[in-house]
N, CA, C and O atoms as a printed pandas DataFrame, in Angstrom:
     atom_number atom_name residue_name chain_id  residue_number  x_coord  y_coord  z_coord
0              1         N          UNK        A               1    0.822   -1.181    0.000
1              2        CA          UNK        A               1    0.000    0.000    0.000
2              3         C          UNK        A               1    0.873    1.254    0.000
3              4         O          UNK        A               1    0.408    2.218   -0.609
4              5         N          UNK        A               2    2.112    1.399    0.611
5              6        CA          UNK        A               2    2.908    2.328    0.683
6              7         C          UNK        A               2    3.272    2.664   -0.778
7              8         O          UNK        A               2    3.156    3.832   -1.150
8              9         N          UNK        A               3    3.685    1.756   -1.591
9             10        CA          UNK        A               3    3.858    1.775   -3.170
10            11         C          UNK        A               3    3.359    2.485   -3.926
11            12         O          UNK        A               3    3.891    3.320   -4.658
12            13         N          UNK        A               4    1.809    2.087   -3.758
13            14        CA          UNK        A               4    0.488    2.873   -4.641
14            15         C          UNK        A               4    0.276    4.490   -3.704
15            16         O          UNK        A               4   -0.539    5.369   -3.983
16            17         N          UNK        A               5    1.086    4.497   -2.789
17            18        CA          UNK        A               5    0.899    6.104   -2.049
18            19         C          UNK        A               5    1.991    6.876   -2.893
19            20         O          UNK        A               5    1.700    7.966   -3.387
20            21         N          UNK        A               6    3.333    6.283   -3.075
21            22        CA          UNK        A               6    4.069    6.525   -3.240
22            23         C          UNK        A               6    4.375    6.754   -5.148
23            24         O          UNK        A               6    5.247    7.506   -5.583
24            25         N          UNK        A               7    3.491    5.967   -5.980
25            26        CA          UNK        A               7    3.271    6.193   -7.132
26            27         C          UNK        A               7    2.532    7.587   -7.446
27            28         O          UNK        A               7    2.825    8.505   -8.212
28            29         N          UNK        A               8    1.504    7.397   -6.591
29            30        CA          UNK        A               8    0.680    8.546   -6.787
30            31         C          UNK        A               8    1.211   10.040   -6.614
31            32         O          UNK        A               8    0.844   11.070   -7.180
32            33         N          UNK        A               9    2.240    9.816   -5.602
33            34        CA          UNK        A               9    3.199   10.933   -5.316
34            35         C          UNK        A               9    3.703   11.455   -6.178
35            36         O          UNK        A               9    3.704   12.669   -6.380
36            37         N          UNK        A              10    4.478   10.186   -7.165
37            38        CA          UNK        A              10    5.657   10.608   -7.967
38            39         C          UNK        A              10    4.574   11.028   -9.482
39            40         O          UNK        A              10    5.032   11.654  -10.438
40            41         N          UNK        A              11    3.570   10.688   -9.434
41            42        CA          UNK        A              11    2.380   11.185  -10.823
42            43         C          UNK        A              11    1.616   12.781  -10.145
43            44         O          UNK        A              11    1.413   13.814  -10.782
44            45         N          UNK        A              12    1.373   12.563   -8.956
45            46        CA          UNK        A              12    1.286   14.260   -8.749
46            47         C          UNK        A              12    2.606   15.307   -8.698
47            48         O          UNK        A              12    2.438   16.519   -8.563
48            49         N          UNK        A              13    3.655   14.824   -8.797
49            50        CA          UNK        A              13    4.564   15.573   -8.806
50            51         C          UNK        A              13    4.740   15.944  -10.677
51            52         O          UNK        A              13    4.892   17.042  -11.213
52            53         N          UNK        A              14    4.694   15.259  -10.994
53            54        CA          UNK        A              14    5.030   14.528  -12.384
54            55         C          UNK        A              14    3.614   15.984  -12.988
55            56         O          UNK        A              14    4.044   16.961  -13.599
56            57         N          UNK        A              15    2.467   15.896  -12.767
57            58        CA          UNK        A              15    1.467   16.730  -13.509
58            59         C          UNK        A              15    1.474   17.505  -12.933
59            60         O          UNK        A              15    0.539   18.223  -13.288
60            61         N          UNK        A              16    2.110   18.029  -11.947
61            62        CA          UNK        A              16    2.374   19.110  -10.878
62            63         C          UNK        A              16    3.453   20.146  -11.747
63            64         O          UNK        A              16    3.325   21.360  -11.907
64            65         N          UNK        A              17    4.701   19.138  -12.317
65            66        CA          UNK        A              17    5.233   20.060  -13.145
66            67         C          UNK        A              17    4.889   20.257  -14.422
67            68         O          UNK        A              17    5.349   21.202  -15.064
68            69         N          UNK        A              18    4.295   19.646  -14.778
69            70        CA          UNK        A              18    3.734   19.726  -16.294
70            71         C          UNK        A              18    2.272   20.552  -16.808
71            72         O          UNK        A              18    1.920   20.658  -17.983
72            73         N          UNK        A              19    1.570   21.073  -15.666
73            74        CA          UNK        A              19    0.497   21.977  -15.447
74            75         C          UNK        A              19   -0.739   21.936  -14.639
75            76         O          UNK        A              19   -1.417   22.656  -13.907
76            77         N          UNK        A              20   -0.676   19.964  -15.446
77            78        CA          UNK        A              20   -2.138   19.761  -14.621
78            79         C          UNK        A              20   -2.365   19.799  -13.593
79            80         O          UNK        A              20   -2.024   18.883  -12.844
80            81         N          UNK        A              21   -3.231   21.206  -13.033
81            82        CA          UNK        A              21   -3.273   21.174  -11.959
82            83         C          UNK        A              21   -4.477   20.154  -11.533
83            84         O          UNK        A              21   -4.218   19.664  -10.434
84            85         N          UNK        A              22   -5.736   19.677  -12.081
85            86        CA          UNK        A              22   -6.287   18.848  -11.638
86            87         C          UNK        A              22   -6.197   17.249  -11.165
87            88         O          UNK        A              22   -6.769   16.655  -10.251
88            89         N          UNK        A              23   -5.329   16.844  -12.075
89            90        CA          UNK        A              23   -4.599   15.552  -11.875
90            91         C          UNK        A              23   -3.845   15.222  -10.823
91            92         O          UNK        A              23   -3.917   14.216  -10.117
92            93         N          UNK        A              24   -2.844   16.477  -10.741
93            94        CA          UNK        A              24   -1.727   16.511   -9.599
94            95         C          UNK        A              24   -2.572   16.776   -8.673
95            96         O          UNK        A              24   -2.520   15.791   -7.936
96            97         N          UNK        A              25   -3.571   17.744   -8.115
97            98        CA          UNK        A              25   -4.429   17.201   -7.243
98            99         C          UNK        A              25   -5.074   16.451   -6.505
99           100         O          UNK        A              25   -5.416   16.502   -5.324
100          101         N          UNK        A              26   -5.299   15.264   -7.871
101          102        CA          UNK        A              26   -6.198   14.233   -7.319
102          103         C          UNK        A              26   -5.334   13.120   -6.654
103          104         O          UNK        A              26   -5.628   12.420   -5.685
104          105         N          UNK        A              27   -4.085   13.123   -7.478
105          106        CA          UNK        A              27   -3.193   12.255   -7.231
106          107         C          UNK        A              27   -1.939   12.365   -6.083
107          108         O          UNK        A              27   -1.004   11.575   -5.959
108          109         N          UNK        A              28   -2.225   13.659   -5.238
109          110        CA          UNK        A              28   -1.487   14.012   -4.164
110          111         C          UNK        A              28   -2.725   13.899   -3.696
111          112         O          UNK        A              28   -2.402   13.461   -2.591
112          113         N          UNK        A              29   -4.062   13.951   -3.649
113          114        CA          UNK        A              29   -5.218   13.507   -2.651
114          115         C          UNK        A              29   -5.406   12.048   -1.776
115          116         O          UNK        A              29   -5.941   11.766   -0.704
116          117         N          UNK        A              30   -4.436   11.033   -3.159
117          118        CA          UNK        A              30   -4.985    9.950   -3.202
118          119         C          UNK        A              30   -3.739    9.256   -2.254
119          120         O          UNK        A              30   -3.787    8.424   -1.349
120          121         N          UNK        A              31   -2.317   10.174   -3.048
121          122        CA          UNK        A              31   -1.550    9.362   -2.071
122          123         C          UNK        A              31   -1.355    9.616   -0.835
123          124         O          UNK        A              31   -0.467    9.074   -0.176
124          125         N          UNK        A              32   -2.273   10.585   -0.327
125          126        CA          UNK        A              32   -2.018   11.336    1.215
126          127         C          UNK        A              32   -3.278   10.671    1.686
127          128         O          UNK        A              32   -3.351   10.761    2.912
128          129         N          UNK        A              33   -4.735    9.763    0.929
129          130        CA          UNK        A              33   -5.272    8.399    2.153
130          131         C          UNK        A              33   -4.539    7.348    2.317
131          132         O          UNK        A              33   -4.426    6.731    3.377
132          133         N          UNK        A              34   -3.847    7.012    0.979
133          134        CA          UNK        A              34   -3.310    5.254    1.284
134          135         C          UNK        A              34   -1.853    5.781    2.153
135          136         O          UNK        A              34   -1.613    4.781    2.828
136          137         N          UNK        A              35   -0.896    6.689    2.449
137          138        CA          UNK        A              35   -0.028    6.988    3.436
138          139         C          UNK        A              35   -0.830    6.911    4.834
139          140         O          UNK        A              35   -0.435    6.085    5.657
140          141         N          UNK        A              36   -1.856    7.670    5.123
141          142        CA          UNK        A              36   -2.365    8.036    6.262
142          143         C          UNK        A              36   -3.154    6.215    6.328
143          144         O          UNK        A              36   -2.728    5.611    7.312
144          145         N          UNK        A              37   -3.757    5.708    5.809
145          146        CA          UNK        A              37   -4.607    4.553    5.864
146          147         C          UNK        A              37   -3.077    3.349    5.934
147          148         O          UNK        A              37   -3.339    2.345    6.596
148          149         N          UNK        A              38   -1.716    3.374    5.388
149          150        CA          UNK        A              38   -0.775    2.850    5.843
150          151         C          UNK        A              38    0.129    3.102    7.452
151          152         O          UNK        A              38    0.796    2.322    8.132
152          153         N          UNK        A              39   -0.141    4.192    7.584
153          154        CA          UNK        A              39    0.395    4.212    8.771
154          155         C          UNK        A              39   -0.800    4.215    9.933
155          156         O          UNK        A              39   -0.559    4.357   11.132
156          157         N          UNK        A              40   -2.104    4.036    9.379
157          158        CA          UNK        A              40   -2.800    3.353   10.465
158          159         C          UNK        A              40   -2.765    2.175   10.886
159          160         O          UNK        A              40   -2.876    1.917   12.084
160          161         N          UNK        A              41   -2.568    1.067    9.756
161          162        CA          UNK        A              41   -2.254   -0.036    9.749
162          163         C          UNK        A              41   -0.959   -0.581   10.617
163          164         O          UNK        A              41   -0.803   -1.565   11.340
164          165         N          UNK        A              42   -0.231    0.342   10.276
165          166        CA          UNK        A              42    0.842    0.454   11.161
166          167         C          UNK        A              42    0.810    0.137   12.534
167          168         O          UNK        A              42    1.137   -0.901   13.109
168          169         N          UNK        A              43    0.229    1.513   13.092
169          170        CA          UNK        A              43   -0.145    1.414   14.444
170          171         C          UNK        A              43   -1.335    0.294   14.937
171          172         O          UNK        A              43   -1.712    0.089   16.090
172          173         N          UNK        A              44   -1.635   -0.130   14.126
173          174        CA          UNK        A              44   -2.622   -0.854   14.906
174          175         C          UNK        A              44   -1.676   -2.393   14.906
175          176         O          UNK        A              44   -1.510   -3.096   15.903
176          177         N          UNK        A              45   -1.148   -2.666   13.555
177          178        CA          UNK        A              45    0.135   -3.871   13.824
178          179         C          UNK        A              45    0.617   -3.567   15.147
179          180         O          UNK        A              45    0.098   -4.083   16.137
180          181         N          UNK        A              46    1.590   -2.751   15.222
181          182        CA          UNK        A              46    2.127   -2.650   16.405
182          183         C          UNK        A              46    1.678   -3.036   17.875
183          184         O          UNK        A              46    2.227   -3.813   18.657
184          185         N          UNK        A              47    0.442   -2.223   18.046
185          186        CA          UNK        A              47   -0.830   -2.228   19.057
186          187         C          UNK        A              47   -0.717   -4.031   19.522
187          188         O          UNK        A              47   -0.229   -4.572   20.514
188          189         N          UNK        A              48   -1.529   -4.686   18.087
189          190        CA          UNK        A              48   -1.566   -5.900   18.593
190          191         C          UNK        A              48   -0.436   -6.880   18.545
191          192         O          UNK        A              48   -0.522   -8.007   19.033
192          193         N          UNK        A              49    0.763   -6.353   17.863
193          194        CA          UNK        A              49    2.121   -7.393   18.463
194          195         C          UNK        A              49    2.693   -7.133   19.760
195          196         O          UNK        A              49    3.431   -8.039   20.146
196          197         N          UNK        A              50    2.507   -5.730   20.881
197          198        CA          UNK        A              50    2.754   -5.779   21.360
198          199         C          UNK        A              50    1.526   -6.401   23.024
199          200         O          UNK        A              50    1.933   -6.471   24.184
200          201         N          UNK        A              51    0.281   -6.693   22.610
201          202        CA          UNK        A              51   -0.402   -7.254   23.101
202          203         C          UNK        A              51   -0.205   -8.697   22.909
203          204         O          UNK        A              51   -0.513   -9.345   23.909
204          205         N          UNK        A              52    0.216   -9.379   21.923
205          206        CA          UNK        A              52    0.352  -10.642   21.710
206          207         C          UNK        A              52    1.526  -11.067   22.428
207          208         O          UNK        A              52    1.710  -12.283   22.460
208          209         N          UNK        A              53    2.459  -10.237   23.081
209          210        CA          UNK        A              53    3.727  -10.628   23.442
210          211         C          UNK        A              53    3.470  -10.705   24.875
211          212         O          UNK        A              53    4.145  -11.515   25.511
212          213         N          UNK        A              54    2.458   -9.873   25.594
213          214        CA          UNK        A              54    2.281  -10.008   26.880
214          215         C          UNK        A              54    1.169  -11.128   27.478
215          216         O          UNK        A              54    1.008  -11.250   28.692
């Protein structure tokens, strides 16, 4: 999931310099849920490995 955040990054950067401002929009929209929706995942891994250990 970090990947497809991280694609989307490098395609809003990408139409970011090239004009589109609507694209680069959507596509810095998109990779700033699957970052935020990855590092929830995150924390909640964490959460329950460190419950599983106790």
């Amino acid at each position: 999931m970090l990947y497809y955040a991280l694609v989307f990054l490098v395609i809003a950067l990408i139409a970011g310099v090239l004009g589109f401002s609507g694209i680069a929009g959507a596509s810095a929209g998109i990779a700033q849920i699957l970052f935020f929706l990855f590092l929830a995942f995150l924390v909640i891994s964490l959460i329950v490995g460190l419950i599983r250990r106790v």
